[in-house]
C-alpha positions in Angstrom: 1.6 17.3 -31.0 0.0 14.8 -28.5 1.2 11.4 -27.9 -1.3 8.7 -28.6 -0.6 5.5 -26.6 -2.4 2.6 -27.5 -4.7 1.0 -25.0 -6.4 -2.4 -25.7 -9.5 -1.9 -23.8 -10.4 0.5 -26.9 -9.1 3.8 -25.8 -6.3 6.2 -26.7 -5.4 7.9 -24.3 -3.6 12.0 -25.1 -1.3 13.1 -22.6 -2.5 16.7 -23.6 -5.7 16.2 -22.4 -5.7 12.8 -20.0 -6.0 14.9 -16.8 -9.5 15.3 -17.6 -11.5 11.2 -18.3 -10.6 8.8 -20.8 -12.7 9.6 -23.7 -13.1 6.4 -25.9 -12.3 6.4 -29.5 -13.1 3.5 -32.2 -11.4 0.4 -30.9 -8.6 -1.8 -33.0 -8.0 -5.2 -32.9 -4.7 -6.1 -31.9 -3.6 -8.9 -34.3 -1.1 -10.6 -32.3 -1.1 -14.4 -31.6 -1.6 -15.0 -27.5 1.2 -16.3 -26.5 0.2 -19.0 -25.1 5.1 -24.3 2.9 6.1 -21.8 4.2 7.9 -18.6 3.5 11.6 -18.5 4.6 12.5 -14.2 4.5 16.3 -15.1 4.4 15.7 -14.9 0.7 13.8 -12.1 -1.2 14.0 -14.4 -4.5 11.9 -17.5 -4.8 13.4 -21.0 -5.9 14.4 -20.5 -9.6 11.3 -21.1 -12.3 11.6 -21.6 -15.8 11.5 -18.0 -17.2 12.6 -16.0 -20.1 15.8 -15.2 -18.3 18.9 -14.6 -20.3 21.9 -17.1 -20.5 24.9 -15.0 -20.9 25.9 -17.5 -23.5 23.5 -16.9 -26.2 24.5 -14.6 -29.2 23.2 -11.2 -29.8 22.0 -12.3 -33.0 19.4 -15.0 -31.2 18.3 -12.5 -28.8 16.9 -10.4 -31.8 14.5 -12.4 -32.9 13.9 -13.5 -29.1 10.5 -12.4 -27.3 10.9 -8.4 -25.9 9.1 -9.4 -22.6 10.7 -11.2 -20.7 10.2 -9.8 -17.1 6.8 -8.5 -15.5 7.3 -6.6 -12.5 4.0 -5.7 -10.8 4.0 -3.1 -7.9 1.4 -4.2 -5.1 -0.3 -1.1 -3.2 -2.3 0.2 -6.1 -1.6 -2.2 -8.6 -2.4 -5.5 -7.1 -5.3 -4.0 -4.8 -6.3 -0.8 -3.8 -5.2 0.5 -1.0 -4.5 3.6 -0.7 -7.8 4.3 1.8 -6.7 0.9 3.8 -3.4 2.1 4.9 -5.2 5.7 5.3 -7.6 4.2 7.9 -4.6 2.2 9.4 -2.6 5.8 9.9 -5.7 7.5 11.6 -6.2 4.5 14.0 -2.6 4.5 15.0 -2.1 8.3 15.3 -5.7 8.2 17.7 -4.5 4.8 19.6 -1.2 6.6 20.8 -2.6 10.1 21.0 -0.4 11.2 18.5 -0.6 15.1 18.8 1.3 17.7 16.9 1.6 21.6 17.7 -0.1 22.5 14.5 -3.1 21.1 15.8 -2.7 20.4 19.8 -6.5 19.6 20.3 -7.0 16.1 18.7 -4.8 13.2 17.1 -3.3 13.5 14.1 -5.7 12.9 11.2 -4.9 12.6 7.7 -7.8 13.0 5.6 -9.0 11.6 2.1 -7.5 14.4 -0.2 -4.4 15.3 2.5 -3.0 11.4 1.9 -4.0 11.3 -2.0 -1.6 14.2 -2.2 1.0 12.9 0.8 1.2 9.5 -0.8 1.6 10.9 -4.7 4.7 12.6 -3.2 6.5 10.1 -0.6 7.1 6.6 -1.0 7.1 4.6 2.3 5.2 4.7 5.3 8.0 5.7 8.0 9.6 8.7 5.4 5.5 9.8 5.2 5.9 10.3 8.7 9.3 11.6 9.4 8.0 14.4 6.4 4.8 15.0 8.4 6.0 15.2 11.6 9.3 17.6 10.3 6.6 20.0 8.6 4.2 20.3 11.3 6.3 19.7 14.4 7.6 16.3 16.1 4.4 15.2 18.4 3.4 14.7 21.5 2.5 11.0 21.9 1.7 7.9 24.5 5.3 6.8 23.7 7.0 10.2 24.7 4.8 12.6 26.6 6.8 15.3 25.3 8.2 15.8 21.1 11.0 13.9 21.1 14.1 15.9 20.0 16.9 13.4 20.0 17.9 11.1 17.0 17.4 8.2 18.6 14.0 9.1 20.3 12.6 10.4 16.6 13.5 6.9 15.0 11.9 4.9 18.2 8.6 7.2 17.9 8.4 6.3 14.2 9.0 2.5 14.5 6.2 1.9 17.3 3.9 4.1 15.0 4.7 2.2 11.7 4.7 -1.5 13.4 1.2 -0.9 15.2 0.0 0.2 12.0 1.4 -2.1 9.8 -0.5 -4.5 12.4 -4.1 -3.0 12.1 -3.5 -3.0 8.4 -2.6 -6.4 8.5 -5.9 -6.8 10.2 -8.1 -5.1 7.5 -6.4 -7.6 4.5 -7.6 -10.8 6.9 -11.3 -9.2 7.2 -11.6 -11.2 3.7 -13.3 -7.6 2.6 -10.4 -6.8 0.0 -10.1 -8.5 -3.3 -7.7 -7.8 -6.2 -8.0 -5.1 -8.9 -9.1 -6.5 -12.0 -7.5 -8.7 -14.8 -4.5 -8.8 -12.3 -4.5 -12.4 -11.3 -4.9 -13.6 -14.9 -2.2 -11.4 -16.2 0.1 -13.4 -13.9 -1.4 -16.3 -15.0 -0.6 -15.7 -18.7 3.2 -15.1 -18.1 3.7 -17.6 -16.2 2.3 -19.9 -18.7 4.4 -18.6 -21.1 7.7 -18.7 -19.3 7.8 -14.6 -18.3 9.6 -14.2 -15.6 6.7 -12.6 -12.8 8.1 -10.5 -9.7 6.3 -7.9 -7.0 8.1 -5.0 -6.0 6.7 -3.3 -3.2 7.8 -0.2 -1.0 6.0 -1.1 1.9 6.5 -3.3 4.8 7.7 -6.7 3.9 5.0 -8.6 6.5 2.2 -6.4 5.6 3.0 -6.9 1.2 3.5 -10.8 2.5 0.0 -10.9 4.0 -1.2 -9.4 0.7 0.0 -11.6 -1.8 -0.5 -15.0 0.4 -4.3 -13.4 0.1 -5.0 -11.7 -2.6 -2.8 -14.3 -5.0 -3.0 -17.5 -3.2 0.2 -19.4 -1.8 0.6 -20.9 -5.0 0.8 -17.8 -7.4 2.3 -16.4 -4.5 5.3 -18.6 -4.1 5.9 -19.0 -7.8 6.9 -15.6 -8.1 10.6 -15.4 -9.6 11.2 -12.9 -7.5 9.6 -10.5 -4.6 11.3 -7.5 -2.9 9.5 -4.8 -0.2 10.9 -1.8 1.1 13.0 -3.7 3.8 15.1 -5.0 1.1 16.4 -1.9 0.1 18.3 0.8 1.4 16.5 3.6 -0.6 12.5 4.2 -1.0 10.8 4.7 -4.8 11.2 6.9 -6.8 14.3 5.5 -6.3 15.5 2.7 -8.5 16.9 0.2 -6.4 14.4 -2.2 -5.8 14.1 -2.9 -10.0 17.8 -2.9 -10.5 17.9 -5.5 -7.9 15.0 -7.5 -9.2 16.0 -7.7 -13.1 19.5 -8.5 -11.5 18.0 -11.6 -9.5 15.7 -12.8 -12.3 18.8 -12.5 -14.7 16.6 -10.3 -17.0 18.2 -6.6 -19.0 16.4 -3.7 -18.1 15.2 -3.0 -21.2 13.5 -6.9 -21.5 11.4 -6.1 -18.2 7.8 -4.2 -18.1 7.0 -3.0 -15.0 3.1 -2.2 -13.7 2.6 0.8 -11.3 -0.2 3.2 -10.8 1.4 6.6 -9.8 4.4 9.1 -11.1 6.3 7.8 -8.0 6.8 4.3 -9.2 6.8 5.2 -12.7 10.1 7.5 -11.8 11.2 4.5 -9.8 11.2 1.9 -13.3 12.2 4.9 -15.9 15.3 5.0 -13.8 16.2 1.8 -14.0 16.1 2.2 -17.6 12.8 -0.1 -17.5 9.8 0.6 -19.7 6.4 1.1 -17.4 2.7 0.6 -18.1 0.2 2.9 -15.9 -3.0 1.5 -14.3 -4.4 4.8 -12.1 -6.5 4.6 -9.6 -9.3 7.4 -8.5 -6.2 9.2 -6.4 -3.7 8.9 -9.0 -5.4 9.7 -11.9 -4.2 13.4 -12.5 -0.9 12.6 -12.3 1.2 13.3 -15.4 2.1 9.3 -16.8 4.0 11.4 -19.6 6.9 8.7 -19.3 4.1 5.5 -19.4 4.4 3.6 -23.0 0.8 3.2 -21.6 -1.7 4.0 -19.4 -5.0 1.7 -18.2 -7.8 2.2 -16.1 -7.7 -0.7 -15.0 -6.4 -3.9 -16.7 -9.9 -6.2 -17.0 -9.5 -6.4 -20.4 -5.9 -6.2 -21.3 -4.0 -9.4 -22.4 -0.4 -10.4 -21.8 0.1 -9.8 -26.0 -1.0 -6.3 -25.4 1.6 -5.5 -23.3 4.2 -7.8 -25.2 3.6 -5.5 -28.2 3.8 -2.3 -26.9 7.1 -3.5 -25.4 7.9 -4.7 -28.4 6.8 -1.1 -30.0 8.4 0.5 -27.8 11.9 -0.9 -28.2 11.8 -0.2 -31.7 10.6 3.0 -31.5 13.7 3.5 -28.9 
């Protein structure tokens, strides 16, 4: 039997059949009230804001009959913007600019095309293991940094960092060319919780500077530094689908597990939440969209027209259900 999850832009979507388009069915009304400087790195959490955070003081008897959300955790790449084809460009510049050449394909740079980094970026989280993979399956390069593939340790790990830093750079400069803008419904979203005393992080994998850039653009400075609480990839040891970066953020914000709702838009970051015992809401985008969200209590195409009570009560729904 399929499992329906309840959508509020009017779909339901079937986890039997959701590899293929979202077919709409009759909407349902959801009848729920709606509820109502400069950045210092030596700490990933921002100044404390008056969240939904949980004093270790109050009785399991209030906490009840206390809101379910009480954490939103978005993820940025994907979520916030798209930018899966940014950081593809980025790659292809980076691999040309320092003739990047592997022994699989000796006659021109490296090039990762549309459907070869859909897949690549589906499986691997971060942008230096995406490389150490590549490079490991096809055969360490050839490069303006070492004439010859490097074979030592050391050598491997320098090649990567140049790579990654030049093209964290000339992704950095795509985000100021003022040509990308946010995915829809997420600024308002933010907006809501914070008006209503959720407790709002991001949780990136990438490249602390280049998610910094981001947010300071695609938020503003103000939405930006009144996160409760932002993490990248440089802030922990492990990569998603590993959990550490949510465990670390629900620990920050003071917030159980099961009180935080985390936003991602692929099976890797999805894995990443439902191991830290979190519950996780899907919004694909066009290179995620066949991925199998069986573990999403819900899954958007986009979140224009979903409210901050839609995703209270499927929290809320699924908690009981759990």
């Amino acid at each position: 039997m399929a499992l329906l999850l309840p959508v509020s832009t009017g779909y339901l979507l079937s986890h039997s059949s959701f590899r293929g388009s979202p077919k709409p069915v009759p909407p349902f009304s959801l009848q729920t009230p709606l509820y109502g400087h400069q950045l210092s790195f030596k700490s990933c959490i921002f100044p404390p804001q008056k969240c939904r955070s949980i004093d270790p003081a109050v009785s399991s008897s209030s906490l009840a009959s206390s809101p379910a959300l009480k954490a939103l955790i978005f993820d940025c790449d994907g979520v916030i913007l798209e930018s899966e084809d940014l950081h593809r460009r980025a790659y292809n510049e980076t691999f040309a600019h320092f003739d990047v050449r592997c022994a699989s394909s000796p006659s021109q740079p490296v090039y990762w095309d549309t459907e070869f980094y859909d897949e690549l970026q589906n499986r691997i989280g971060g942008g230096k293991p995406k490389m150490r993979w590549y490079f490991k399956e096809n055969g360490w390069p050839s490069s303006s940094v070492f004439a010859t593939p490097p074979v030592e340790d050391a050598d491997e790990a320098k090649l990567i960092d140049t790579l990654q830093d030049w093209k964290t750079e000339k992704y950095k400069d795509i985000i100021r060319s003022g040509m990308v803008e946010p995915r829809p419904g997420v600024l308002r979203l933010m907006d809501e919780a914070k008006a209503s005393g959720i407790c709002l992080a991001v949780c990136s994998a990438a490249t602390k500077s280049s998610v910094v850039l981001c947010l300071e653009n695609l938020l503003g400075m103000d939405r930006f530094q009144g996160l409760d609480c932002f993490l990248a990839g440089d802030d922990v040891k492990e990569k998603k689908p590993d959990p550490s970066i949510y465990i670390t953020a629900a620990k920050r914000m003071r917030v159980p597990a099961n009180n935080c709702l985390v936003v991602e838009d692929s099976v890797i970051g999805l894995q990443a939440a439902t191991r830290a015992s979190m519950a996780c809401v899907v919004t694909y985008t066009s290179s995620t969209a066949n991925q199998d969200f069986k573990d999403a209590i819900a899954i958007y195409p986009n979140l224009s027209d979903v409210r901050l009570e839609d995703f209270e009560l499927v929290l809320q729904k699924h908690l009981v259900a759990s």
